[in-house]
N, C-alpha and C positions, 0 to 999 in steps of 0.2 A: 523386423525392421520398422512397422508401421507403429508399435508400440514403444521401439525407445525413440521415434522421431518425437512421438506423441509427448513423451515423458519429456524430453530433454526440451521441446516447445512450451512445457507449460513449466519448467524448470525453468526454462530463458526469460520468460512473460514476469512471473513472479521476481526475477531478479533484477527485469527493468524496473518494475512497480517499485521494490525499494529504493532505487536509484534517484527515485522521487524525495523519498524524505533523507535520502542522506544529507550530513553537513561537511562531508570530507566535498572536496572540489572532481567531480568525476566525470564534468564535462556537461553535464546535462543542470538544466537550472532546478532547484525543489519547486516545487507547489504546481507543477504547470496540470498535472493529472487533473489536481481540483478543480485549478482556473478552468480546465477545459471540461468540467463535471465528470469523469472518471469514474468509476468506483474499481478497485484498487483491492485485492487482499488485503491488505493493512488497514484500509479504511474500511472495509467492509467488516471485519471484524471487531474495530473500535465501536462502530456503529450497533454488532453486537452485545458488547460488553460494555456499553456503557450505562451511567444511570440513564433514566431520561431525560432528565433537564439539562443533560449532557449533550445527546444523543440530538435534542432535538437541535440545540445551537449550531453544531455539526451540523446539522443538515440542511437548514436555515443558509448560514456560509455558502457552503456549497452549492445552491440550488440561487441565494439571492448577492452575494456579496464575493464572490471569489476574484474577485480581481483587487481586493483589499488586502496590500499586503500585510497589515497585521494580525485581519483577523485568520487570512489562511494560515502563516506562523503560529498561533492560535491552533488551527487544525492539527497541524504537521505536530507539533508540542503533546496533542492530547493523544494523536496515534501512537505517538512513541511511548506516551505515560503508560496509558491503556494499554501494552505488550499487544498491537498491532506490528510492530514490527519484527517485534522478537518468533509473533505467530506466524506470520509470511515468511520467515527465514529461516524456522523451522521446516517448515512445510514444503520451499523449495530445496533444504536437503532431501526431503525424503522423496522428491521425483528425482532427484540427481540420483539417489540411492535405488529407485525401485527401476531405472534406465539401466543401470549395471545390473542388477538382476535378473529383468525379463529378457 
């Protein structure tokens, strides 16, 4: 039990995190993770994979400027480029998946 709770909280965690950069209307505003400095599966990965003169603007935003909503759009834009999202959505199937397993 201890392990599908575990599974299935860090499946839920991850799915709120995307909920951040969606553009469907889901209830919740995008960008608020960053504004509140965050780090996010999604961004954390972008942050992986990006060049650096990528990497560091990102992180620049985040740390000096997050309350700009362009350049957070900005942000949210390069996670999605970067397959930050598509890594985090991956990823929270595979705790949805390894929760029905163990």
């Amino acid at each position: 039990m201890r392990l599908f709770g575990e599974k299935t909280g860090i499946a839920f965690q991850i799915k709120d995190d995307l909920f951040d950069y969606a553009s469907e209307d889901v209830g919740k505003p995008t960008g608020n993770d960053i504004k509140e400095k965050k780090m996010t599966l999604p961004l954390i990965y972008t942050l992986n994979n990006a060049d650096k003169s990528t990497r560091q603007k990102v992180i620049s935003i985040v740390k000096n400027n997050n309350n700009d909503k362009q350049k957070v759009a900005w942000v949210l834009e390069v996670v999605k480029s970067t397959g930050g999202i598509q890594y985090a959505t991956e990823k929270m199937y595979e705790y949805k998946k390894k929760r029905l397993i163990s």
